[in-house]
C-alpha positions as CSV (number, residue, x, y, z in Angstrom):
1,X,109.5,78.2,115.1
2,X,107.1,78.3,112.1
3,X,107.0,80.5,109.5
4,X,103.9,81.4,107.5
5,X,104.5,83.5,103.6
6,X,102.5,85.1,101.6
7,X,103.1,87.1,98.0
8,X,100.9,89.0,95.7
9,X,101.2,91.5,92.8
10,X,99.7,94.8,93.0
11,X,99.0,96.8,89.4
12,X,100.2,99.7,91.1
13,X,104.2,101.0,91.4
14,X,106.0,99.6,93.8
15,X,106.2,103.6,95.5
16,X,102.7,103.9,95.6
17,X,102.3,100.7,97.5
18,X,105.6,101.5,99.6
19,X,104.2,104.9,100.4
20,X,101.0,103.3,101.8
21,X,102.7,101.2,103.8
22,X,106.1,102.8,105.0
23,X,104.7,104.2,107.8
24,X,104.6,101.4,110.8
25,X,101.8,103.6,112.0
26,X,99.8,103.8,109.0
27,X,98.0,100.4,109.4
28,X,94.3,102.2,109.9
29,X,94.4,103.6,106.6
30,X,94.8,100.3,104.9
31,X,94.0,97.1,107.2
32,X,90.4,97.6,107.4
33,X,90.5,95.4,110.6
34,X,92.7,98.0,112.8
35,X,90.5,100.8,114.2
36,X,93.3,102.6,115.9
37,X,96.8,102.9,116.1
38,X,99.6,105.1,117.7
39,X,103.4,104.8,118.0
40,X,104.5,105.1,121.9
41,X,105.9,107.9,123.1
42,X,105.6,110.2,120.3
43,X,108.4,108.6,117.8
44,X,108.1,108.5,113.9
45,X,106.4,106.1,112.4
46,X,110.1,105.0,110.5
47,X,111.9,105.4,113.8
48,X,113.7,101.7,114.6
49,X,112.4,101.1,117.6
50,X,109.3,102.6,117.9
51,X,106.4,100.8,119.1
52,X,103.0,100.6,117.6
53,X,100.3,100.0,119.6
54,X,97.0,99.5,117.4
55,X,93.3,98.0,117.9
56,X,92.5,94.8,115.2
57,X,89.4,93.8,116.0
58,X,89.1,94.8,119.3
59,X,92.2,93.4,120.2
60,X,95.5,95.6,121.8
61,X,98.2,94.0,120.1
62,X,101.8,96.1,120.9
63,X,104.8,95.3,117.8
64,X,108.4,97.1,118.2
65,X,109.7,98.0,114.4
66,X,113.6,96.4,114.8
67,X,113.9,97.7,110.9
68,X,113.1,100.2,108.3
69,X,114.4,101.0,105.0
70,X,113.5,103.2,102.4
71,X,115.9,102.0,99.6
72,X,114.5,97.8,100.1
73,X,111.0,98.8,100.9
74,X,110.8,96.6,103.7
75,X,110.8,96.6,107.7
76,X,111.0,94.0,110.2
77,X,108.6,93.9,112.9
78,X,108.3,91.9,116.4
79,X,105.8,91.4,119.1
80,X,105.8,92.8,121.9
81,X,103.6,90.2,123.8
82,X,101.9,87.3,123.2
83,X,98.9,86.9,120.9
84,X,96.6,84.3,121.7
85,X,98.6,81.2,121.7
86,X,101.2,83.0,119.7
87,X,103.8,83.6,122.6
88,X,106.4,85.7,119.8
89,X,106.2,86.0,116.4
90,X,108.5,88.8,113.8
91,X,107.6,89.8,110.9
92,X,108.7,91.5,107.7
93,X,107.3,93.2,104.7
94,X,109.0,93.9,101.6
95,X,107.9,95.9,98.5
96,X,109.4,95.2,94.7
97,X,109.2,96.9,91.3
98,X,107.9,94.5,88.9
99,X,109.5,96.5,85.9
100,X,106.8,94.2,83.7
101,X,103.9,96.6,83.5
102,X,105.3,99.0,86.5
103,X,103.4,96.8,89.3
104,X,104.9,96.0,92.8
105,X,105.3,92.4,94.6
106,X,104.5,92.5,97.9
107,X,106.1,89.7,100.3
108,X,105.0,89.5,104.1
109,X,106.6,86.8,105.8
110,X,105.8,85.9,109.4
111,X,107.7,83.6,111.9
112,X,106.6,82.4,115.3
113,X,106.9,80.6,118.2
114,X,103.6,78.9,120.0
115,X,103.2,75.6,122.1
116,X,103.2,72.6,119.3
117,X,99.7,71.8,120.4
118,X,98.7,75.2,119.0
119,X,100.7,75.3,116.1
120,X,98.8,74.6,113.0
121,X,96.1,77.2,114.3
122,X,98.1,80.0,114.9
123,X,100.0,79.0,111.8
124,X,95.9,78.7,109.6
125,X,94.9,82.1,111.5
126,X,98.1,84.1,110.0
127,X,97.1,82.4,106.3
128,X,94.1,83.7,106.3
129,X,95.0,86.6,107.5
130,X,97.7,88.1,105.7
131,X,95.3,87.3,102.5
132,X,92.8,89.7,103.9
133,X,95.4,92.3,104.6
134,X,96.6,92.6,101.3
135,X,93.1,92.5,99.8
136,X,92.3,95.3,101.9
137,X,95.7,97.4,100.7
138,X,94.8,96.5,97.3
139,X,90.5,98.1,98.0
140,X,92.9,101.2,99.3
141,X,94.8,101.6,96.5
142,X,92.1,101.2,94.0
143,X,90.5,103.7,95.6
144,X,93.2,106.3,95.9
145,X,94.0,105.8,91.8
């Protein structure tokens, strides 16, 4: 299994940048990449359990949250199919108060399984994307201050 991290600070609270996020169904409102995205069968966005089925660049991608929680900011993610070569991959996102300055770190750390063959490019794709996620939270919250 490989695992791919990525950090960054936000000069925004770590609430604001939680409340962006929290929802697993919120990603069209701040990955510019997803065009759509519903939770199945009519179940909260917070609900463990629930599964999210959203549109990033044209591609149906299905993820089951397995966590949520309010008091760490984070939740735990996994697919709920393969992607590409990716045959399963989980996932989790966690919000922190930087008390310097009242800015939040954001930590998104991804691991998956693929054939070894495939490895390093499933592995270079999640780098760069995980970058571009959090560039495009960052244009969102900008924005909304």
């Amino acid at each position: 299994m490989a695992k791919v991290y990525y950090s960054t600070v936000f000069e925004h609270p770590a609430e604001k940048v939680w409340g962006i996020i929290r929802d697993f169904n919120s990603y069209p409102d701040w990955v510019a990449t997803v065009s759509e995205s519903h939770i199945e069968e009519g179940r909260a966005g917070d609900s463990v359990g629930a599964i999210r089925n959203f549109k990033e660049s044209g591609t149906t991608i299905r993820q089951r949250l397995l966590a949520h929680s309010d008091l760490e900011r984070s939740y735990t993610y996994e697919s709920c199919g393969p992607l590409g070569a990716i045959t399963y991959y989980h996932g989790t996102a966690k919000v922190t108060p930087v008390i310097d300055g009242d800015r939040a770190l954001i930590e998104w750390s991804i691991e998956l399984e693929s054939p070894e063959a495939e490895r390093s490019k499933c592995v270079a794709m999640l780098e760069t994307a995980m970058p571009q996620w959090m560039a495009s939270l960052r244009e969102v919250l900008t924005a909304r201050a």
